[in-house]
Each structure stands twice: as structure tokens, then as C-alpha cells.
C-alpha positions in Angstrom: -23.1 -14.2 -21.5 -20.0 -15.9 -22.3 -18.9 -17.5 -25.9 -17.7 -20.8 -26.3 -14.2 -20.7 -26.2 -12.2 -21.8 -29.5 -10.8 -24.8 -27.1 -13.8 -25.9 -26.3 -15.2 -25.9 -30.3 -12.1 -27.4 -31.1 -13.0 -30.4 -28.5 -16.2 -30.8 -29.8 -15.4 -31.2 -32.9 -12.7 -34.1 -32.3 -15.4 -36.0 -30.3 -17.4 -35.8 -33.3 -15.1 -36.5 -36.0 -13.8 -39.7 -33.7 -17.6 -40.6 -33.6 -18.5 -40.3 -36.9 -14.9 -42.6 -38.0 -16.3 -45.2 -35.4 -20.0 -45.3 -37.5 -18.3 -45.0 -41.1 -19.8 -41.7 -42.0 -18.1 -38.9 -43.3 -19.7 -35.7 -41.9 -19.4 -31.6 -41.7 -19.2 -30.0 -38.2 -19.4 -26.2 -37.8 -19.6 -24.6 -34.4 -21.3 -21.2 -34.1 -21.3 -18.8 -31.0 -24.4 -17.8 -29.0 -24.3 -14.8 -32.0 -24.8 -17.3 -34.7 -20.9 -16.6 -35.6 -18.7 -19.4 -37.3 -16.6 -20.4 -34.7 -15.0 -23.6 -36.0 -15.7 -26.2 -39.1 -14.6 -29.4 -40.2 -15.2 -31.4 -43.3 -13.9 -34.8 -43.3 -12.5 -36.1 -47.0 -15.7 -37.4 -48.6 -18.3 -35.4 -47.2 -21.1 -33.9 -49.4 -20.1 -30.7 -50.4 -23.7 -28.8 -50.0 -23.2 -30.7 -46.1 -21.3 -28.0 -45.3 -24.0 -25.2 -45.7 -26.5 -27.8 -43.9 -24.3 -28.3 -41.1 -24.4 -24.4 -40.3 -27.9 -23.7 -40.8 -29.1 -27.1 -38.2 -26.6 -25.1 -35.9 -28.1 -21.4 -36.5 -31.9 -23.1 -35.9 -30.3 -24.6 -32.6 -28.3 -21.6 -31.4 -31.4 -19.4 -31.8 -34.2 -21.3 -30.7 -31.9 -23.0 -27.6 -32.9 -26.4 -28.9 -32.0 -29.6 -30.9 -32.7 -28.5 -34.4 -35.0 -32.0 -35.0 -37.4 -31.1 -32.6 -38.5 -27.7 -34.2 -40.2 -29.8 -36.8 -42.7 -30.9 -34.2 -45.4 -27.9 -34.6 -44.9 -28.6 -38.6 -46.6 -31.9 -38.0 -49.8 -33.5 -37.0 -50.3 -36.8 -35.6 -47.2 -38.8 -35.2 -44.0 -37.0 -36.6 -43.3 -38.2 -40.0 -39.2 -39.5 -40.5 -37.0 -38.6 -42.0 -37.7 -34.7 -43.7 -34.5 -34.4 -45.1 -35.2 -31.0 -46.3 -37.4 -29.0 -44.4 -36.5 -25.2 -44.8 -39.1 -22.8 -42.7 -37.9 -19.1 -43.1 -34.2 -20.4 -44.0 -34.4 -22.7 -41.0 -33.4 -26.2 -41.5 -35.4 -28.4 -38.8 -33.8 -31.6 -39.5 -31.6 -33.7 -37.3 -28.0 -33.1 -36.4 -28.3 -29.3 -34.4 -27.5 -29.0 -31.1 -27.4 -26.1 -28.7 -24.7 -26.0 -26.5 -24.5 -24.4 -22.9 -21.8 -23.9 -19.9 -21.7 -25.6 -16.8 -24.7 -22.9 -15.6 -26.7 -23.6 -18.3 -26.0 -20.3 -20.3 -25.7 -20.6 -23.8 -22.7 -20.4 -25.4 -23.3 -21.6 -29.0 -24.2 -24.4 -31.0 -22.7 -27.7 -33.1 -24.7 -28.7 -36.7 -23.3 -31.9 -38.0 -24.7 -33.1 -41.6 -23.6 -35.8 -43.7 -25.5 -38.7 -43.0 -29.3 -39.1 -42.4 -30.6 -36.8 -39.9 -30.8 -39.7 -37.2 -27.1 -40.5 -38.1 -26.3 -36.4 -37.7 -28.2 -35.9 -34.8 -26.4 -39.0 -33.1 -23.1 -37.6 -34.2 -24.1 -34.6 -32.5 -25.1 -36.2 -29.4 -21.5 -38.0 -29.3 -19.8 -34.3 -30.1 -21.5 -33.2 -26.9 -20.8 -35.8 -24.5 
């Protein structure tokens, strides 16, 4: 399986940083490969410090379950999902918004993008606009 190329996490990135200028949030993008490697990070001027160790766990939950970090709180819960858990840690997973897994045009895996900053909805729409 093929890594995401350095381009390509570079590209990502931008989209994000534009996205998050756009929405007035300062944020932390990392990119990882499929192998949970740093690939590439960002921290824009008045992000949180600690955002940047959040922004590469949401994108190590992501690259190794193959999904959107915010949905692997969902088994956590019962009844209707409770919003905002802004610091959910499950065996040094952090299930809260802003991870994204990130696949080629075959639908192989090829990494994943964690964006923190903001509130998890704000991260995981960052993320979204990263990946668009």
C-alpha cells in the first residue's frame, strides 16, 4: 500500500490552514502515513500549544481505525451521543472531533490529517475542508 506523498500532505495542509483563516481559528494540522509516521505539521501563530499533541493523536485514532476520529466515541455512549467530550482518552486514543483518515483514488489508505484547535465540531469541519 502506498504512502501519502509529501505533496499531497503539503496540499492538505494549505486547504486547511486557508479554511481555518476563513473561520477565525487558529489550528494545528499534522499529517501521519498509513504507519502512524509524522508526515507533515503546521501550527498557525496563536494556536494552543498542547493542540499540537491533540492534533496527532485524533490523526493516530483515524489512521488506525480507518475512520473519523469523532465517531469512535459512539460505542462509549448510550442513548443519544453526548457533545462536545473534549477529552476523551481510551487506551491513549483521543475520540474527539477533528481526525480524518485519508485514502487514494482506490480507496487504499494512505494516512490520516488531525486538526485541533478549536472545539471538536470546529476541528472536525476544518478537517473536512482539508480534505476536500
Amino acid at each position: 500500500m502506498p504512502d501519502i506523498a509529501i505533496d499531497h500532505a503539503h496540499r492538505v495542509v494549505a486547504r486547511g490552514r486557508q479554511a481555518a483563516q476563513e473561520a477565525g481559528v487558529n489550528a494545528v494540522f499534522a499529517v501521519l502515513d498509513r504507519g502512524a509516521n509524522l508526515v507533515t505539521f503546521s501550527r498557525m501563530d496563536d494556536a494552543w500549544l498542547a493542540s499540537s499533541e491533540l492534533a496527532m493523536a485524533k490523526a493516530r485514532a483515524s489512521v488506525m481505525f480507518r475512520m473519523p476520529s469523532e465517531a469512535l466515541n459512539a460505542p462509549l455512549q448510550v442513548g443519544v451521543p453526548a457533545p462536545h467530550f473534549d477529552h476523551i482518552h481510551a487506551g491513549g486514543l483521543l475520540l474527539m472531533g477533528g481526525g480524518l483518515p485519508l485514502f487514494d483514488g482506490d480507496g487504499v489508505l494512505i494516512g490520516a490529517l488531525g486538526v485541533s484547535g478549536g472545539t471538536p465540531d470546529q476541528d472536525a469541519a476544518l478537517a473536512r475542508a482539508a480534505v476536500a
